[in-house]
C-alpha positions, 0 to 999 in steps of 0.5 A: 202360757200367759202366767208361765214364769220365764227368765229375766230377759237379758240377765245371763247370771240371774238369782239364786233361789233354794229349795228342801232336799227332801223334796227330791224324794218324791216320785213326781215328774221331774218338769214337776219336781223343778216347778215345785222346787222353784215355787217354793223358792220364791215364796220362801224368799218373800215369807223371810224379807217380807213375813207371811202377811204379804200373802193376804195384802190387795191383789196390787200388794202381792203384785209388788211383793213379786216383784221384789222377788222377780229381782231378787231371784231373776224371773218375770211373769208368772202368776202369784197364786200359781207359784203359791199353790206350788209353794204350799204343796212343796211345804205340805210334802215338807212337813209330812215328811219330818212328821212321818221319818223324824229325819232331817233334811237340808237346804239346796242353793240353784243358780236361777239363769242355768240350774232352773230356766236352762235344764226347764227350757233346754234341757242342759242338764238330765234329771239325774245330773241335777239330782247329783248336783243338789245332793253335793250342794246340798252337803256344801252349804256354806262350806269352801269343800265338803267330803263325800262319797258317791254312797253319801250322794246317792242318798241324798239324790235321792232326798235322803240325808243317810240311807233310807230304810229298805223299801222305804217311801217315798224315795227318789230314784236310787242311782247305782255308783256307775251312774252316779260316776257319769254325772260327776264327770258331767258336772266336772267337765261343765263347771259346775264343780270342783274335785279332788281325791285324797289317797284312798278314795277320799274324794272332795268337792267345791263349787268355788275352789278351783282344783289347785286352790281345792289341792291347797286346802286339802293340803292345809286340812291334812297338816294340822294332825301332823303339825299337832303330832310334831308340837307334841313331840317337841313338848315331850323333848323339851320335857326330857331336856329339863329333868335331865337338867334337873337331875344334874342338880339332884332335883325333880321336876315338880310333879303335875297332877290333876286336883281332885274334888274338894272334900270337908277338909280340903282346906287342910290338904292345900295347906300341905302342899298336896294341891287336893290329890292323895298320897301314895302308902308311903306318904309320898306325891304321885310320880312326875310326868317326866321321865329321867333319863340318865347316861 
């Protein structure tokens, strides 16, 4: 238990650590599947700050580089030839999975204090709440809100991005809606979540936005289609009142038209005012966008 890699001792938020979606997909113990996930964390954050060559540094080198990562992330001890070899089996699985299904997969960002340390330690929240919290932040990434059905977060429960082939391996457990229902209950009442439903079952999700600022954005979202319908309908009017008033003069507006592909010769059809598109059969321009209105 010596090398057994604990909180950081009076840190109630911690780090942060991120792990492969994919690694969900593996029919491994779930105290397994968490250590795998962590260690990869780790071992991920020193390969960015510092590059790969820490790893072959002095035994006090390697010391020193987690502990960069103890700080950066929120843990103490641990032992960094365990949390390697956990690393390196977590990649091995990585790299066979994109080798073996040509699929992609997406990354996953835990809090370290709560989402490792108290679901390891004390157990606050079951496997499948977990497994549904990674899918939905594993689709949010970096974004405010996402969309996404409870079909979209049984896949990716399960470490899959879409549906999975039937009898496809290796799979996570593929929890039915009912299930998966709970465990959004769960996390909605405890926190970890932000959710709203748009009209027919159009669920959106934060981890950041709270339900009135979530509501908000939806809001906003949803008005550009319609703001963009009403700046079409007040060009198309705008459009009527100027050939109406053209027409008081007994003019037409200029017809707007899309010029073709130049040709030997084109030079000769500018010069003509045609503006590169063709005449009609009786020599005259194509008609005009704009349709006059009389009376």
């Amino acid at each position: 238990m010596a090398n057994r890699i604990m909180s950081t001792s009076g840190n109630s938020h911690g780090g942060f650590y991120q792990f492969p979606l994919c690694l969900l997909a593996q029919a491994i113990p779930f105290s397994e599947l968490q250590e795998q996930c962590f260690d990869w964390g780790i071992i991920h954050y020193l390969d960015i700050e510092l590059g790969t060559s820490w790893r072959w540094r002095s035994p006090k080198g390697i010391e020193g580089a987690m502990k960069i990562a103890s700080e950066a992330i929120g843990f103490t001890n641990g032992s960094a030839a365990n949390t390697i070899h956990g690393h390196d089996a977590a990649q091995g699985f990585v790299d066979k999975w994109k080798r073996s299904h040509s699929r992609k997969t997406a990354s996953v960002r835990f809090r370290t204090a709560d989402l490792h340390f108290d679901v390891r330690d004390r157990g606050i929240l079951s496997e499948r709440d977990w497994r549904v919290l990674a899918a939905i932040l594993s689709a949010l990434g970096d974004k405010p809100m996402v969309r996404l059905g409870w079909g979209r977060i049984q896949c990716r429960a399960a470490g899959w991005l879409t549906p999975p082939p039937p009898g496809a391996k290796p799979c996570g457990p593929l929890y039915p809606r009912g299930q998966i229902e709970r465990s959004l209950r769960e996390l909605l009442d405890r926190g970890y979540l932000f959710g709203a439903t748009y009209r027919r079952g159009e669920r959106w999700w934060s981890n950041r936005l709270k339900h009135e600022e979530l509501w908000c954005k939806i809001s906003e979202r949803k008005l550009l289609a319609a703001k963009a319908a009403q700046r079409r309908k007040i060009d198309s009017l705008g459009d009527t009142r100027i050939a109406l008033k053209l027409a008081e003069y007994g003019l037409a507006p200029t017809p707007l038209r899309t010029p073709a592909p130049r040709k030997a010769g084109g030079a000769s059809n500018l010069a003509a005012g045609h503006n590169g598109a063709s005449v009609g059969p009786s020599g005259a321009p194509p008609c005009t966008q704009f349709r006059i209105v009389t009376g």
